[in-house]
C-alpha positions, 0 to 999 in steps of 0.5 A: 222908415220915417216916423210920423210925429205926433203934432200937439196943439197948445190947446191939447197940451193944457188940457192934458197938463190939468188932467194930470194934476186933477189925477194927482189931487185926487190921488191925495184925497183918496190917500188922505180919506183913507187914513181919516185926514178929512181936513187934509182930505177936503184942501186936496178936492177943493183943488180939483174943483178950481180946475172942474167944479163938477168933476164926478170922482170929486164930487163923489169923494166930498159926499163920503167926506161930508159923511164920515164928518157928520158920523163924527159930530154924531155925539149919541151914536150907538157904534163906532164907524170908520171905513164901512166897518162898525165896532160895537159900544161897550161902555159909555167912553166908546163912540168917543172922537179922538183926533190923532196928530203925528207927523209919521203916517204909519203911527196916524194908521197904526193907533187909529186900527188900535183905538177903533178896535175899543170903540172909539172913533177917530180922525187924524192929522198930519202937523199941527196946522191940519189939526186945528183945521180938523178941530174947525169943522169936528170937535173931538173928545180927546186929543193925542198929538206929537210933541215935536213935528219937522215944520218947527211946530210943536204939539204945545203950540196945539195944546195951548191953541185948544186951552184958549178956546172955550168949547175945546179948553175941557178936552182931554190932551194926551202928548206922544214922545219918543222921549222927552227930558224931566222939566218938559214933562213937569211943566206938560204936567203942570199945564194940564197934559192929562199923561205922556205916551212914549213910543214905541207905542203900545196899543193896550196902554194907549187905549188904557190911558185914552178910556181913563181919560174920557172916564175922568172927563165925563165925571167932571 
């Protein structure tokens, strides 16, 4: 029995080809809204709409973007918001922003849980680049980033791009290791790191040392 061949014109197959990529970018967005990448979150959209600038499911997931962002520069809100859910504030470091940087997503997930659990609100990055891309549209309250990352990045490179600008230079800095040698952690200390983190982490001496840190800091 002959099969019939199903014939695609070149028209179809474009179309077909920027649908797929459409899917993926969405995909990204929603994968990277979910874990509070914002900054990572709105580069994967903005694909989307050089492709259909009116695409609804992009249209929809900026809009929830453009929320989650505006809570997060909401610096006298009452309770901490994230992902539909809100954690009562229980003193005056709670509803506090910390932007969370580490190359390993299940860490990005893990201490952003924690860290809302005591009120805080958070927004997390990948690599030092999508931080700084963060920090261009939300300035948080503390930082806790990585020391090292795969692209030849450092967390030092991050530390030293906040200190030379004069609305972020105050923000509290907190470094995350596995492991890290005595003169590294000396010079960190002289620089100004206010305390190193060693993994595996345990989410009461995070959130202990983040609360310490942003008491410190409103006293200044």
């Amino acid at each position: 029995m002959q099969t019939t061949q199903e014939t695609v014109t070149p028209e179809e197959l474009r179309d077909r080809y920027l649908l797929a990529k459409i899917e993926h970018y969405l995909r990204e967005a929603e994968s990277c809204f979910q874990m509070a990448r914002y900054a990572a979150a709105s580069k994967a959209l903005n694909r989307v709409t050089e492709i259909d600038k009116n695409h609804p499911a992009a249209l929809s997931l900026s809009r929830r973007i453009e929320y989650q962002i505006s809570v997060l520069k909401n610096r006298n809100g009452k309770t901490s918001v994230s992902g539909g859910m809100s954690f009562p504030t229980a003193s005056k470091e709670n509803g506090k922003t910390v932007l969370v940087v580490d190359q390993d997503e299940r860490v990005l997930m893990n201490l952003s849980e924690r860290l809302r659990k005591f009120g805080l609100r958070t927004v997390s990055a990948l690599n030092c680049d999508e931080a700084s891309d963060t920090i261009a549209s939300i300035t948080p309250d503390l930082v806790i980033s990585e020391v090292n990352f795969a692209d030849g990045s450092t967390g030092y490179d991050l530390f030293s791009a906040i200190r030379k600008q004069s609305h972020t230079r105050n923000i509290p800095f907190l470094f995350l290791a596995t492991r890290i040698d005595r003169e590294t952690l000396i010079a960190g200390k002289r620089l100004g790191v206010d305390d190193f983190l060693f993994k595996p982490l345990d989410g009461e001496v995070v959130a202990a040392s983040v609360m310490n840190c942003l008491s410190r800091s409103r006293l200044d």
